[in-house]
VMD Tcl script that draws the C-alpha trace (Angstrom):
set ca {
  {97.50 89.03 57.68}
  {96.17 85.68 59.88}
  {99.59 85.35 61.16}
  {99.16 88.86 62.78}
  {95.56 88.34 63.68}
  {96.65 84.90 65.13}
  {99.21 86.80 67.29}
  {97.47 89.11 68.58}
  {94.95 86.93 69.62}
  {97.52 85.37 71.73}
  {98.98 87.96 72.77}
  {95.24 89.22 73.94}
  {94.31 85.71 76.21}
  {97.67 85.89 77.36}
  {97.15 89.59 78.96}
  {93.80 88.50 79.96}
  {95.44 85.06 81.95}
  {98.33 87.53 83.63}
  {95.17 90.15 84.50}
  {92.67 87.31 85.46}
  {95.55 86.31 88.10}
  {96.58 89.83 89.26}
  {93.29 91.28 90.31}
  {91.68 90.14 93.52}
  {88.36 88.28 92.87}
  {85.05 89.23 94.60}
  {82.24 86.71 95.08}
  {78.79 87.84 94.27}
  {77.37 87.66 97.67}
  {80.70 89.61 99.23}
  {80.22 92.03 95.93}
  {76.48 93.14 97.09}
  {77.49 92.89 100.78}
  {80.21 95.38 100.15}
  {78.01 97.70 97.91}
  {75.13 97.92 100.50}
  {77.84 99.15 103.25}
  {79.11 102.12 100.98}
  {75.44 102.47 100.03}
  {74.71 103.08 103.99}
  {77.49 105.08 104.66}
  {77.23 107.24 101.80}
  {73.38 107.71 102.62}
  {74.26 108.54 106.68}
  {76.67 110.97 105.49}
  {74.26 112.62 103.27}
  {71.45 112.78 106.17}
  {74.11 113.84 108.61}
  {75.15 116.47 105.86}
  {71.50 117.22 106.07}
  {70.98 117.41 109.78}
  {73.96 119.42 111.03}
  {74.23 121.71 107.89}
  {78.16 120.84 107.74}
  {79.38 119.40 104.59}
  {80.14 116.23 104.59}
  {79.59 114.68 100.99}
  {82.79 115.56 98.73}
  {83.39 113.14 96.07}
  {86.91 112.00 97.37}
  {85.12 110.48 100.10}
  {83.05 108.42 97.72}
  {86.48 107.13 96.36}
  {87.80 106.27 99.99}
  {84.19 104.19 100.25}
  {85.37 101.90 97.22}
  {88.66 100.94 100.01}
  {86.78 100.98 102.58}
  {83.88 98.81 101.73}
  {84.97 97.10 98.22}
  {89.10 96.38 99.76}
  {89.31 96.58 103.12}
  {92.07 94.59 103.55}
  {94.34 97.12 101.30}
  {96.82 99.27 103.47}
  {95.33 101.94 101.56}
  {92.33 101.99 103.38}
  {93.71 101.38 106.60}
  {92.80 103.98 109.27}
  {95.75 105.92 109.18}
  {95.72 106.15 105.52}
  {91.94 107.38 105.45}
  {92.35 109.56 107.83}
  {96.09 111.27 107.29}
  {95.64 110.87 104.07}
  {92.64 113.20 103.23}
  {93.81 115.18 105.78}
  {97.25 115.85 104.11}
  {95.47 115.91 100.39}
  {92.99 118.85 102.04}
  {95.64 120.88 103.97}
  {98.18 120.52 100.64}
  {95.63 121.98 98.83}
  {94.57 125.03 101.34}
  {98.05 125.76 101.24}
  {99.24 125.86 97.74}
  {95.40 127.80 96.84}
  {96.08 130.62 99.43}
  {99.97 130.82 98.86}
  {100.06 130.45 94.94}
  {96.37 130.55 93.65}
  {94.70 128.18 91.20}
  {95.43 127.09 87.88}
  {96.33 123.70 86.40}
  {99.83 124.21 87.38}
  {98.72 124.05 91.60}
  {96.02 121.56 90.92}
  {99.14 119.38 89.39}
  {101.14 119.89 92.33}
  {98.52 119.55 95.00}
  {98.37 116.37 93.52}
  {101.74 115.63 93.31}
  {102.79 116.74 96.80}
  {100.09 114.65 98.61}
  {101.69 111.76 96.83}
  {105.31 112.45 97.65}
  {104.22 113.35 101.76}
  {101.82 110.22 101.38}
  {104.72 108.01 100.71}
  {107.08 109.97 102.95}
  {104.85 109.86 106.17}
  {103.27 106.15 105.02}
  {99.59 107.46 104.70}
  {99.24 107.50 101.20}
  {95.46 107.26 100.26}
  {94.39 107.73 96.48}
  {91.32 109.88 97.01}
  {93.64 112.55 99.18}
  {94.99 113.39 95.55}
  {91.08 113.76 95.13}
  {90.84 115.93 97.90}
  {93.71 118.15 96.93}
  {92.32 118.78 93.47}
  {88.98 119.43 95.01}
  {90.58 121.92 97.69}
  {92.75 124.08 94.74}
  {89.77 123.51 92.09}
  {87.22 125.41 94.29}
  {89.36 127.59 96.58}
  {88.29 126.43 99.27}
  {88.96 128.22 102.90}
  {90.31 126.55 105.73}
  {87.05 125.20 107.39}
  {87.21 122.72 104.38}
  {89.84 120.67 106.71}
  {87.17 120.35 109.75}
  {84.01 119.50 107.65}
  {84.17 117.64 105.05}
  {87.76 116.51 105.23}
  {87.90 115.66 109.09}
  {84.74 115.07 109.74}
  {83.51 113.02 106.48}
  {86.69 110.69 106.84}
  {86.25 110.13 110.90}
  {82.34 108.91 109.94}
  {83.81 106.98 107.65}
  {85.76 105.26 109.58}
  {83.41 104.85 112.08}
  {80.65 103.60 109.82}
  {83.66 100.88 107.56}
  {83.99 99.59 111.65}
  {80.90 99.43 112.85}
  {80.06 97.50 109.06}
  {82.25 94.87 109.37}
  {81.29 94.34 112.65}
  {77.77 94.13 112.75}
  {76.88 92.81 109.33}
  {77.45 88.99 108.50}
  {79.35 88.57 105.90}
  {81.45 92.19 105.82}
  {85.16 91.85 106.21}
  {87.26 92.32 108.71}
  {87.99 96.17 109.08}
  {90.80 97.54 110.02}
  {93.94 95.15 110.03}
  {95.76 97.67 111.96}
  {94.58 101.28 113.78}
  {98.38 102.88 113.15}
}
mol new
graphics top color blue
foreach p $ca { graphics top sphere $p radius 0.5 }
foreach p [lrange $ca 0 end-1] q [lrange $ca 1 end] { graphics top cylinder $p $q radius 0.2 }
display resetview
């Protein structure tokens, strides 16, 4: 029985070593400089929300804050990718809700199809698969694609820029517009 427990507590720090290599590290000032931008943005987006009475708080778009703010340097936050992407996600899910209805099986491939045209057209954002589930989930109509989806990802963008521009100590955002 050690020789097992021995094992597998090798097997365990040796995981942890290839892990400990793999993911990017933060430091703690870049960690709370990073969590007060999607703080901001998530706040102006609520008061905006507020303000114009459009929509603009889905939870997808708390997802694309973790790229934006947390990994900015990932081409999966990129502005194309934020933008397209939840774009794509939202108008993949419009269509499949209005041309085959809702159920698990459309959520899946809402899902499924933002991924495939993600990788096809080279906008592939995770929280688009967000906002395709969201779109099929609640039915929603059309207008969904304007405000939040539009709307809610252009702020976004906006605020990531304006962020890492203004703030000491924010990355660089974008690396590239297209």
């Amino acid at each position: 029985m050690s020789g097992v427990v021995r094992r597998l507590r090798i097997l365990i720090r040796r995981e942890r070593r290839r892990g400990r290599r793999y993911q990017p590290r933060f430091r703690a000032r870049q960690s709370g400089v990073n969590a007060l931008g999607a703080l901001a943005a998530l706040v102006l987006l609520g008061l905006l929300s507020l303000w114009s009475g459009h929509p603009l708080m889905v939870a997808p778009l708390g997802a694309s804050c973790v790229l934006l703010f947390a990994y900015p340097a990932s081409p999966l936050a990129q502005p194309r990718n934020l933008v397209l992407g939840n774009l794509l996600g939202g108008l993949v899910g419009v269509l499949l809700v209005r041309s085959l209805g809702q159920g698990p099986l459309v959520l899946a491939l809402a899902v499924a199809l933002t991924i495939l045209l993600g990788q096809v057209w080279r906008c592939l954002h995770p929280p688009a698969g967000g906002m395709a589930f969201l779109a099929v989930f609640l039915a929603v109509p059309w207008a969904f694609l304007l405000f939040p989806v539009l709307g809610g990802s252009l702020l976004l963008l906006l605020l990531a820029w304006a962020f890492s521009r203004w703030v000491p100590g924010a990355a660089p955002y974008p690396r590239h517009w297209l």
